[in-house]
Backbone as numpy.savetxt, mean C-alpha at the origin, in Angstrom:
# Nx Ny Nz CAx CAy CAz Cx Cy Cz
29.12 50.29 -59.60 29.21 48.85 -59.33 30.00 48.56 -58.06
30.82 49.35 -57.76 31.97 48.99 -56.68 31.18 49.45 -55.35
30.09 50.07 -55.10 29.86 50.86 -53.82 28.50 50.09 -53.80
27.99 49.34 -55.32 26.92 48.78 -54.78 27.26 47.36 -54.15
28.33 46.72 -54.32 29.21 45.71 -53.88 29.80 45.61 -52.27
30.23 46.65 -52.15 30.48 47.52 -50.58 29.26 46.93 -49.68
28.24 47.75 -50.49 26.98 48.49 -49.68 26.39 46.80 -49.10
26.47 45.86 -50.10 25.83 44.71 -50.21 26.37 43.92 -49.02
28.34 43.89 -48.94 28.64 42.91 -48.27 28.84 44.04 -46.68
28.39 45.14 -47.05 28.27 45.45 -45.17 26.98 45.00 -44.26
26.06 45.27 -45.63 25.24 44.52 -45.04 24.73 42.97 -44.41
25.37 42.32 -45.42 25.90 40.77 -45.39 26.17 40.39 -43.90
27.58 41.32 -43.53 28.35 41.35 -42.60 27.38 41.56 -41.07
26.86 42.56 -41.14 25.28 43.04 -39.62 24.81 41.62 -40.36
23.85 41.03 -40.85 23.03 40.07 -40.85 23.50 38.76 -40.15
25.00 38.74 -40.51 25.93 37.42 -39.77 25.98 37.57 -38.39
26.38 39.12 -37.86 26.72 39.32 -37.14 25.84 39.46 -36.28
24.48 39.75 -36.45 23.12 39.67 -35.71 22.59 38.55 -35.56
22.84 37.42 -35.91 22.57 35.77 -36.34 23.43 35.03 -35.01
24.37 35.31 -35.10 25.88 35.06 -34.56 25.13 35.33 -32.66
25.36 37.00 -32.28 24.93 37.59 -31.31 23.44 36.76 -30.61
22.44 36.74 -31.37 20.88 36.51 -31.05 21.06 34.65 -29.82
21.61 33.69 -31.00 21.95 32.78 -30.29 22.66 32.93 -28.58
23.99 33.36 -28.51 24.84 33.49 -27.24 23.85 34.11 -26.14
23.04 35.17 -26.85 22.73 36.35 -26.02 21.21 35.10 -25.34
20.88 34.02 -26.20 19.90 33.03 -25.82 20.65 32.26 -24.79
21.58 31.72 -25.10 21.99 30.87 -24.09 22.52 31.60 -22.80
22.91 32.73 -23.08 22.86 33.54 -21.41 21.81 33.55 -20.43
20.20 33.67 -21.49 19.52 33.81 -20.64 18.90 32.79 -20.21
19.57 31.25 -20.88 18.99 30.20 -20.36 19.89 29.42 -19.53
20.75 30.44 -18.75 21.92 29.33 -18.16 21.13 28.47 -16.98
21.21 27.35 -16.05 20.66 26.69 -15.36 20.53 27.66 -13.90
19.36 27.15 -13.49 19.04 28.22 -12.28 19.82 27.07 -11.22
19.93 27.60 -9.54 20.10 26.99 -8.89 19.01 26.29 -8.25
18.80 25.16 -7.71 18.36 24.55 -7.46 18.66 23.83 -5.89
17.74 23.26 -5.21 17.72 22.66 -3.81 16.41 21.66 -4.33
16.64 20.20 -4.27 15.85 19.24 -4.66 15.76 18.43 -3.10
15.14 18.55 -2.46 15.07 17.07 -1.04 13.48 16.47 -0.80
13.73 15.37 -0.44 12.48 13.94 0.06 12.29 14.67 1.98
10.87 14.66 1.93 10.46 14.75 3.15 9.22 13.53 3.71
9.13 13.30 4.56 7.86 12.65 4.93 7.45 12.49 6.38
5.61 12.73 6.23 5.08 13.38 7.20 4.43 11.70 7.57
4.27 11.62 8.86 3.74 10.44 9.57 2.62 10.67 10.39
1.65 10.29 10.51 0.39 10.56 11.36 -0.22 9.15 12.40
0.03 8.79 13.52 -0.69 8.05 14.47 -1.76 8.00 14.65
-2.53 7.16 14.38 -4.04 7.13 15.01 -4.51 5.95 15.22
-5.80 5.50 16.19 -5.93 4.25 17.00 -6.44 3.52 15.56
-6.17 2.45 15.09 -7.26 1.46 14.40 -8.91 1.47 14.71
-9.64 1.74 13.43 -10.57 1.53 13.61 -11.27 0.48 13.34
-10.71 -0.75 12.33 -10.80 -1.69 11.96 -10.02 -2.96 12.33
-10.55 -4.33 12.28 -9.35 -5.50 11.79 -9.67 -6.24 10.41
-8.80 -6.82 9.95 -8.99 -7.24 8.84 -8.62 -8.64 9.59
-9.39 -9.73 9.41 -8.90 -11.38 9.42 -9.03 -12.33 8.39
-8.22 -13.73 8.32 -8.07 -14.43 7.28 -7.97 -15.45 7.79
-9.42 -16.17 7.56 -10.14 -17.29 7.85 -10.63 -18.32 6.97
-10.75 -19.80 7.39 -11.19 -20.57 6.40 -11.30 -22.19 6.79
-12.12 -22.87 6.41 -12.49 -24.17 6.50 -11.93 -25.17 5.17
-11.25 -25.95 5.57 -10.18 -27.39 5.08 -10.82 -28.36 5.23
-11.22 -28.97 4.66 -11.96 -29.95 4.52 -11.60 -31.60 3.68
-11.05 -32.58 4.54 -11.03 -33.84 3.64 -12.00 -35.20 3.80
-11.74 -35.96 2.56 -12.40 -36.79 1.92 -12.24 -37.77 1.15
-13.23 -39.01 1.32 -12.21 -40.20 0.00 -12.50 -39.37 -1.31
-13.60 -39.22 -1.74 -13.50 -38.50 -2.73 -14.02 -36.99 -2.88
-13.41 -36.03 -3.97 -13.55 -34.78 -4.20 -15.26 -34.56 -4.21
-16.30 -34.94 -4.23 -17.75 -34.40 -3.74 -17.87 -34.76 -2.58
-17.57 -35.36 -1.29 -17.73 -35.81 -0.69 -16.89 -34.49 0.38
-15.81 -34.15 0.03 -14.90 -33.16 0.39 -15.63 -31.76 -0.14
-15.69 -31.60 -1.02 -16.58 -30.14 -1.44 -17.93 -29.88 -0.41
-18.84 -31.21 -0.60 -20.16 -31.12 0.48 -19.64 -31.10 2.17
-18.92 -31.41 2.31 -18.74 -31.71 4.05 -17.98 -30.25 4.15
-16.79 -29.23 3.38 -16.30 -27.88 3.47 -17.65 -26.66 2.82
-18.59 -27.37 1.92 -19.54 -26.14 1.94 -20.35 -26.24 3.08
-20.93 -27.27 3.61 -21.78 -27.33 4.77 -21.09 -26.84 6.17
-19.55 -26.65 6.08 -19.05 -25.50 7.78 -18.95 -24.36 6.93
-18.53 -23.94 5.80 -18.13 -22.85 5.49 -19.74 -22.15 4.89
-20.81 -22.41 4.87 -22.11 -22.24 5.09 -22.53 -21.58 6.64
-22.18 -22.44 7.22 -22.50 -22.53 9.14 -21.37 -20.79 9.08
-20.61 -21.06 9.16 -19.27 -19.93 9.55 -20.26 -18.40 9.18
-20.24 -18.44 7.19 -20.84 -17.62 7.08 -21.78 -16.66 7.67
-22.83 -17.72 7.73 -24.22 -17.11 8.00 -24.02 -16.92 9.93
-23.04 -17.52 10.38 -22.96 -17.30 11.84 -22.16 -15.86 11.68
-21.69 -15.45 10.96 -20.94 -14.02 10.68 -21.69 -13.20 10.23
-22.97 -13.49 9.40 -23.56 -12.29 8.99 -24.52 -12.45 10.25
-24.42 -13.18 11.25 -25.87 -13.26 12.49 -24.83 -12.12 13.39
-23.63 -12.32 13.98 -22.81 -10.96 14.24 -22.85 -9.48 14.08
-23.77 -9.31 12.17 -23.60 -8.25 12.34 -22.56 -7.70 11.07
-22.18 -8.79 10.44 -20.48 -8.56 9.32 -21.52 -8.39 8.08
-21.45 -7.10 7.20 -22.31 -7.14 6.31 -21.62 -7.82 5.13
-22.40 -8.33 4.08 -21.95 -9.29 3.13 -20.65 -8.64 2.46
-20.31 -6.77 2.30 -19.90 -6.03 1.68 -17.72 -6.81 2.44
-18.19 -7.17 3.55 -16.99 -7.35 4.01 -16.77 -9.04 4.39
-17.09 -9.44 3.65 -16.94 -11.14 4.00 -16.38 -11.37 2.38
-15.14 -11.61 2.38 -14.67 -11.67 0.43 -14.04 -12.73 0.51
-14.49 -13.87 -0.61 -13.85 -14.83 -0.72 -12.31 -14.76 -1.07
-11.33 -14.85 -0.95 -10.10 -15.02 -1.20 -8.95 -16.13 -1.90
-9.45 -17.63 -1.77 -9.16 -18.80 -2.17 -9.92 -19.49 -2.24
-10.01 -20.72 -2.94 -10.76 -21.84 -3.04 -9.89 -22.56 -3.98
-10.21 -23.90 -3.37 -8.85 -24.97 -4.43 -9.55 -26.28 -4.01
-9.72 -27.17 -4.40 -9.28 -28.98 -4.80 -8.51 -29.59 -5.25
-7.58 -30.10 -4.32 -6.60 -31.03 -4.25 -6.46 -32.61 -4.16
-6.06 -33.17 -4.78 -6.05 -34.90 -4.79 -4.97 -35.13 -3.18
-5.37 -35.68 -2.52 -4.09 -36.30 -1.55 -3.71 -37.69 -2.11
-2.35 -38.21 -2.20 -1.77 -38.96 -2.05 -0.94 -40.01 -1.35
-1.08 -41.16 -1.51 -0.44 -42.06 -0.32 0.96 -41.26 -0.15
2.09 -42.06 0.62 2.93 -41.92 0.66 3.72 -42.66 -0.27
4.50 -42.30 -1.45 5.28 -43.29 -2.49 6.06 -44.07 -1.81
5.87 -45.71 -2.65 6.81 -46.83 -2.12 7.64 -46.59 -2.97
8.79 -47.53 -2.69 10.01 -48.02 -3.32 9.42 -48.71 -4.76
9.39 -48.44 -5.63 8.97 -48.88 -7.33 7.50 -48.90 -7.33
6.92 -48.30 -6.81 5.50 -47.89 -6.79 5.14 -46.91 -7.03
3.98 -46.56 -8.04 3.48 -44.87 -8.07 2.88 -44.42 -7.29
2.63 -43.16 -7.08 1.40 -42.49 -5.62 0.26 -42.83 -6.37
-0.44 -43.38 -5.43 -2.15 -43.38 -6.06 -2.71 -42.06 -5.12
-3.98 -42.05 -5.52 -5.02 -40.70 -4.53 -5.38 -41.56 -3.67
-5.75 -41.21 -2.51 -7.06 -41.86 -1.73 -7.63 -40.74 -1.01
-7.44 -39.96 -1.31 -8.53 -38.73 -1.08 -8.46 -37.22 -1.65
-9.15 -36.12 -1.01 -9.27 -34.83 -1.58 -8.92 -34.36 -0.47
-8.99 -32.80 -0.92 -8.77 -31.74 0.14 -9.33 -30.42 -0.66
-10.64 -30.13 -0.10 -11.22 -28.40 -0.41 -10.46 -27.73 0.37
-10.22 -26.60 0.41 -9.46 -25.60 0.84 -11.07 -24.30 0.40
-11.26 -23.38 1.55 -12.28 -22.11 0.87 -12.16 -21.24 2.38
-11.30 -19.96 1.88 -10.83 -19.20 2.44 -11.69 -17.84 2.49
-11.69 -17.08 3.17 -12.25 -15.54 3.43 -11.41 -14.53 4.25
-11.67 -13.55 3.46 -11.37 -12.42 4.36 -12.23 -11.20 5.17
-12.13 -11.24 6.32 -12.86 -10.80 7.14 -13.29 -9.16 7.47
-13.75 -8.39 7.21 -13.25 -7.22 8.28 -14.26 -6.49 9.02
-13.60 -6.57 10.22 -14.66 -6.01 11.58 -14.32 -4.41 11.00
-15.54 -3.73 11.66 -15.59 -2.69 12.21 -15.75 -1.75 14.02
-15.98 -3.14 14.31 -16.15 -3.24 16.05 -14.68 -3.49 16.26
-13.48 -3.48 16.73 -12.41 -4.49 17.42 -12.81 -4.76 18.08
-13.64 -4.37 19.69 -13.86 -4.88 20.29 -14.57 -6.41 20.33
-15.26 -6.99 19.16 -15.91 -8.08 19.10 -14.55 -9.28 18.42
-13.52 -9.12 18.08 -12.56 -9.25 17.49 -12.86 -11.10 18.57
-12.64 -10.68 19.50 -12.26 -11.96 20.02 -13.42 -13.25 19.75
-14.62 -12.32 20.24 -16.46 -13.00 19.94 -15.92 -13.36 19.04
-16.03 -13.07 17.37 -15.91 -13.25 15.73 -14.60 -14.96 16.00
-13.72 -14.41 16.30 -12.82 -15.67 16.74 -13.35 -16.78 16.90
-13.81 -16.88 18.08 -14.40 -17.77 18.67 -15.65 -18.63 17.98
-16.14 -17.74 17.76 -17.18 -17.86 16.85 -17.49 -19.08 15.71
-16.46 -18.65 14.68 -15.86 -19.41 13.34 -14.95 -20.86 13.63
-14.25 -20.31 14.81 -13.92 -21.98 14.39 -14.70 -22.74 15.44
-15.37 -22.09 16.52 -16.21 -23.10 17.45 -17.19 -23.90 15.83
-17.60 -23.08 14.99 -18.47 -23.80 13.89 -17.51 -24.57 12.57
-16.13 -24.61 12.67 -15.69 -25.41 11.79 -14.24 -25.03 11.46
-14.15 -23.50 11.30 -13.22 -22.63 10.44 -11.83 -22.81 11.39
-10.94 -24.32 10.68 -10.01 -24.56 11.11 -8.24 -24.03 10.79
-8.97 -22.88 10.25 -7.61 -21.68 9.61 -7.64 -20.58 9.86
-6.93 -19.91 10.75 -7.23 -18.82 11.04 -5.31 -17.79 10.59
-5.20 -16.92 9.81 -4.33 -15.89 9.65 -3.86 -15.07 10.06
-2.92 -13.87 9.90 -2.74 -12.67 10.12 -4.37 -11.83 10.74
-3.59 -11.61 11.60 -4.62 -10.27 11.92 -4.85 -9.09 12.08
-4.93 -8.27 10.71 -4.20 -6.91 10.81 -5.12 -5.61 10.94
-5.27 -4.56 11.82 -5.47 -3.78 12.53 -5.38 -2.51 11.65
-6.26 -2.19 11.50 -6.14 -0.36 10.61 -6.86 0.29 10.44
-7.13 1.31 9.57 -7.76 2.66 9.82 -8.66 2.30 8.31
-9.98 2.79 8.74 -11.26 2.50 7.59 -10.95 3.88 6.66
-11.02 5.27 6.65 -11.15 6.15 6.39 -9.55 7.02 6.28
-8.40 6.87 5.45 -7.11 7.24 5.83 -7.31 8.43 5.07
-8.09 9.14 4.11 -7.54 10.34 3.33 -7.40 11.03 4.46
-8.05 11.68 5.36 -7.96 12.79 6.18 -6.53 12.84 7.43
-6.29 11.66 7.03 -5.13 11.32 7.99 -3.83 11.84 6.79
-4.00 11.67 5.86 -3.28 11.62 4.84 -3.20 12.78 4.14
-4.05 14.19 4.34 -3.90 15.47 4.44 -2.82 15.77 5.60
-3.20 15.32 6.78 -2.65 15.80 7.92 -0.78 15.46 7.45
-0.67 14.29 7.05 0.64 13.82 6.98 1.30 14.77 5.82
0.48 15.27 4.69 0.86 16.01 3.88 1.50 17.14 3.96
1.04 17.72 4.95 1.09 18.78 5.49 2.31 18.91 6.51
2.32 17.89 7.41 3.90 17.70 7.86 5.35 17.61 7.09
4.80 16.66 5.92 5.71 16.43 5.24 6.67 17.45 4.57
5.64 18.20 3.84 5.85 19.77 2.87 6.56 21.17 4.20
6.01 20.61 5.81 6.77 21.89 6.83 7.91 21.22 6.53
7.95 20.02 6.95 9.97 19.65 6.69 10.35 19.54 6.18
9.76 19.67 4.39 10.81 19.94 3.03 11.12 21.34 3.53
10.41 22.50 3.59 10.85 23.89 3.63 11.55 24.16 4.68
11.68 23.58 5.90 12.31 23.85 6.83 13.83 23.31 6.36
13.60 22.01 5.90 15.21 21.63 5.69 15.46 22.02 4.71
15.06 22.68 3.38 15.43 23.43 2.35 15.73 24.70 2.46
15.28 25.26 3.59 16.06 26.34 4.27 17.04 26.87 4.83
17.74 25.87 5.72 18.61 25.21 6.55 20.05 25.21 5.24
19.42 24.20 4.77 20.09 24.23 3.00 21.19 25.64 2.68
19.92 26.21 2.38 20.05 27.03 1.57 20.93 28.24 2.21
20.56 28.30 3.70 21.40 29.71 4.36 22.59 28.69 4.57
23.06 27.51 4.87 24.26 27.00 5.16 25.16 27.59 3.55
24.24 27.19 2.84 25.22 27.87 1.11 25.39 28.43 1.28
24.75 29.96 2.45 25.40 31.37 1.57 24.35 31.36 0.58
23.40 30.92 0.43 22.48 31.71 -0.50 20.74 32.30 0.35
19.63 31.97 -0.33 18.56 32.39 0.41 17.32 31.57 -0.73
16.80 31.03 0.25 15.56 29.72 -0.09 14.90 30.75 -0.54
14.18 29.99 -2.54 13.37 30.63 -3.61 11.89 29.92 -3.33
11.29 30.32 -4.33 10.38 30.04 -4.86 10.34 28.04 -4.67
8.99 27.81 -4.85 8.72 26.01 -5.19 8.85 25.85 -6.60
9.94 25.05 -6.79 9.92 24.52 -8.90 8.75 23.27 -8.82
8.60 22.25 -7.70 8.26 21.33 -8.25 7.92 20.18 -6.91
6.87 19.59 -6.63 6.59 18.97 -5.78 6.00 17.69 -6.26
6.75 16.39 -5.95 5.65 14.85 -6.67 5.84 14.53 -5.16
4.62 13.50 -5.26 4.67 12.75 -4.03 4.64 10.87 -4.10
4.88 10.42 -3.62 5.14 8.99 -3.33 3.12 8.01 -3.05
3.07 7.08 -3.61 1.56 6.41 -3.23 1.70 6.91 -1.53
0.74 7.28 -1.03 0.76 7.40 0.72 0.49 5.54 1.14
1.14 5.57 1.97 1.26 3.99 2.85 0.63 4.06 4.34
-0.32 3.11 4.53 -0.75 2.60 5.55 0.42 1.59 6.56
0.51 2.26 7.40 1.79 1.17 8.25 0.40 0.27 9.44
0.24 -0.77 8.67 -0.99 -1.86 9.52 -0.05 -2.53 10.89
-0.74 -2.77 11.62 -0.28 -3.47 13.13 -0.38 -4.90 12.59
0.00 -5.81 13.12 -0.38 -7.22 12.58 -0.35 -7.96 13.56
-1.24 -8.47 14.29 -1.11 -10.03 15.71 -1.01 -11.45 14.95
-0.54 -11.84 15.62 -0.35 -13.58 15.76 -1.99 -14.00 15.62
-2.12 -14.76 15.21 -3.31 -15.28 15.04 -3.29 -16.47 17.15
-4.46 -16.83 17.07 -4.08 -17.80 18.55 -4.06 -18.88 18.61
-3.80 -19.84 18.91 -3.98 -21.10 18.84 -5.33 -21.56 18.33
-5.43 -22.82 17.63 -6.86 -22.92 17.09 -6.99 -23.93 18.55
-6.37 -24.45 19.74 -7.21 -24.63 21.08 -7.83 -23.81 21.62
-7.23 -22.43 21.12 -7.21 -21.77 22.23 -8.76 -20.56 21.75
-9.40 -21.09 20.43 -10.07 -20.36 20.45 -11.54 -20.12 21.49
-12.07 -21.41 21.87 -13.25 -20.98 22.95 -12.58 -19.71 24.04
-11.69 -19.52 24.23 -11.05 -18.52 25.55 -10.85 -17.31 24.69
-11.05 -16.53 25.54 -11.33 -14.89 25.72 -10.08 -14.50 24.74
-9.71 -13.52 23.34 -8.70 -13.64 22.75 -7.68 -12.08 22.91
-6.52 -12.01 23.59 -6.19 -10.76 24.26 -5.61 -10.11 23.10
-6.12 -8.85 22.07 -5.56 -8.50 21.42 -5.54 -6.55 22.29
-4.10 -5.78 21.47 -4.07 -5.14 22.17 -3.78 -4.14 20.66
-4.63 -2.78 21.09 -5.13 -2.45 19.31 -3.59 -1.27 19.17
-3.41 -0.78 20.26 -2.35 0.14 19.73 -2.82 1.35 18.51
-1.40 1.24 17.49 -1.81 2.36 16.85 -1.32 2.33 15.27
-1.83 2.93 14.22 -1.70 2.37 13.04 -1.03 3.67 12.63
-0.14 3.77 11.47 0.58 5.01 10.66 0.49 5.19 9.77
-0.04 6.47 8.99 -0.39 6.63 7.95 0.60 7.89 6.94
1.95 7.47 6.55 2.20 8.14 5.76 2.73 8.81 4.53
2.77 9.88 4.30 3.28 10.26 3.03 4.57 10.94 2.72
5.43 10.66 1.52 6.67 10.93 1.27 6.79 11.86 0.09
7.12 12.91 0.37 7.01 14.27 -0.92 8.61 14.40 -1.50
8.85 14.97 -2.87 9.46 14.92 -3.22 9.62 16.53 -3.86
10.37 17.75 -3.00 9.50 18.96 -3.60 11.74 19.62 -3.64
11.74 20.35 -5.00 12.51 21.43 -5.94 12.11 22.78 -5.31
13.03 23.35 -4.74 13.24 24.70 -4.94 14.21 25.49 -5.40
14.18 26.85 -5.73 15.04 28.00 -6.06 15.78 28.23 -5.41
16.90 27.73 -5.34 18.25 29.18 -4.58 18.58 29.97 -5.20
18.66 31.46 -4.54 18.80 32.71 -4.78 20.26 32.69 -4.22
């Protein structure tokens, strides 16, 4: 009885003691690696191949049909003088449309009455020529289109620009994760982990021109649009 008692709690004793060991000997091998985490981003220049414009005919009236018919009949004219240009329907997108009551000016113990409307019917434009940029101008409000917007300048096709920037981006994570890493006293590992940021179009934007000034020649100057991306890439120090 006494040695089978022994025999029992030595064994007891290895089972604790192997229980005990298995854990520590886990967390050794999971201690945290070193790490080098940095943001890079690659930028790419290229001429605009596009403009985007934001155009539209205002239209008032004593009353709201009277205002709707007199703004569909220029914003009709505008149109179809834009698809005679050459602007396929795919890029002529309506953007706003509204009817508004106008009001007198309030007296002293008097309420505002209406005495007229206001259509508002807006579009957005986009060339594929710039060069006709000024023609298209001219164009729209010589036929009515007494609103003219931002005029912003950019690139039709950005993925391939947006490889290129990728690719910059990821040389100057590793270059400056390098830099890093020998300033420690250590030596740049392996990649843990790379996310990247939505890629951004950096658009040019002009002044729109005077609505006198539209019959005259319109001087836009196309420059250059930026397309890029911001990486977010983990590596190993050794």
């Amino acid at each position: 009885m006494i040695r089978t008692y022994k025999t029992r709690s030595l064994a007891l004793l290895l089972l604790v003691s192997a229980a005990m060991a298995g854990p520590c000997a886990a967390r050794a091998d999971d201690a945290p690696k070193r790490t080098i985490s940095l943001a890079a981003t690659g930028a790419i220049k290229a001429p605009p191949d596009k403009v985007d414009i934001s155009t539209g005919v205002t239209s008032q009236a004593p009353t709201a049909k009277d205002a709707l018919a007199k703004n569909s009949a220029a914003m009709e004219q505008v149109i179809d003088a834009l698809k005679g240009e050459g602007l396929d329907a795919k890029d002529i997108q309506t953007t706003n449309f509204s009817v508004q009551p106008l009001y007198e000016e309030r007296k002293e113990g008097r309420s505002s009455t209406i005495i007229g409307y206001q259509v508002t019917n807006s579009v957005r434009l986009t060339l594929h020529d710039i060069g006709k940029l000024g023609q298209i101008l001219d164009k729209v409000v010589t036929l009515g289109a007494n609103g003219v917007g931002a005029i912003e300048l950019g690139v039709s096709e950005p993925e391939a620009l947006k490889d290129e920037a990728r690719k910059l981006a990821m040389s100057q994570a590793m270059a400056n994760a390098k830099l890093y890493a020998e300033a420690a006293g250590g030596k740049l590992g392996k990649v843990l982990s790379i996310s990247e940021d939505e890629g951004m179009i950096v658009a040019r934007y002009a002044s729109p021109a005077p609505m006198e000034m539209a019959a005259k020649a319109v001087p836009i100057e196309a420059g250059t649009a930026t397309v890029e991306v911001r990486l977010h890439v983990s590596f190993e120090l050794e």
